[in-house]
C-alpha positions in Angstrom: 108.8 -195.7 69.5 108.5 -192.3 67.7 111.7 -190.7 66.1 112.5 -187.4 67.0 112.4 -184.4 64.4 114.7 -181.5 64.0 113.3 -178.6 66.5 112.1 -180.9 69.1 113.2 -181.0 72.7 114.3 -184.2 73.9 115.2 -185.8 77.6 117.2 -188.5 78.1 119.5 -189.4 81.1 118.4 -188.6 83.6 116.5 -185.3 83.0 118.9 -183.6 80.4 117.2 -181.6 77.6 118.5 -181.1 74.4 116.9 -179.4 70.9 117.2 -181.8 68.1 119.6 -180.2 65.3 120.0 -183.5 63.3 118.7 -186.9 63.0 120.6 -189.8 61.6 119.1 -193.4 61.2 120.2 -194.2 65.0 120.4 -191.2 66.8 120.1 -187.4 67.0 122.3 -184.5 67.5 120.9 -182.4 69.9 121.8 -178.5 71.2 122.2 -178.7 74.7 122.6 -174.9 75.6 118.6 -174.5 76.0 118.9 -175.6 79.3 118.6 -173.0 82.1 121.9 -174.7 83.9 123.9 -175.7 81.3 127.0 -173.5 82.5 126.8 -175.3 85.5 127.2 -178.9 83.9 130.3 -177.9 82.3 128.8 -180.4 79.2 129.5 -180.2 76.2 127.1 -178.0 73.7 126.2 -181.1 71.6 126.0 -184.5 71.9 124.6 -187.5 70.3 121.1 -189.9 71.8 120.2 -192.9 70.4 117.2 -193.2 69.5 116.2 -195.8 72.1 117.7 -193.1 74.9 115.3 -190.6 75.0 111.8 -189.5 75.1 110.1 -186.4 73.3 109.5 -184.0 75.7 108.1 -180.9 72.8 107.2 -181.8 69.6 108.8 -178.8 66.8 105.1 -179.2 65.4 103.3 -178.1 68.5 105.1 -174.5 68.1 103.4 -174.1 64.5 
């Protein structure tokens, strides 16, 4: 399983994104105002993912 880095986009349940702001040893703290319907969710703007939760969706490298 790869770790997450700060500045990558992240899914986890169930199709939710999330840009990664901080990463601790078992999770991250990811932005979720990049998605297009946030407003609509009426979520939170962060939250934190275990690392076992999610899956890398864009790497923060692949924008370099």
């Amino acid at each position: 399983m790869k770790i997450a880095e700060v500045g990558d986009i992240i899914e986890f349940k169930d199709g939710l994104r999330g840009l990664v702001e901080k990463v601790n040893d078992n999770s991250v703290i990811v932005d979720l105002t990049i998605m297009s319907n946030y407003r609509d969710l009426d979520l939170e703007e962060k939250t934190v993912v275990n690392h076992k939760r999610y899956k890398i969706v864009k790497s923060a490298k692949d924008s370099e």
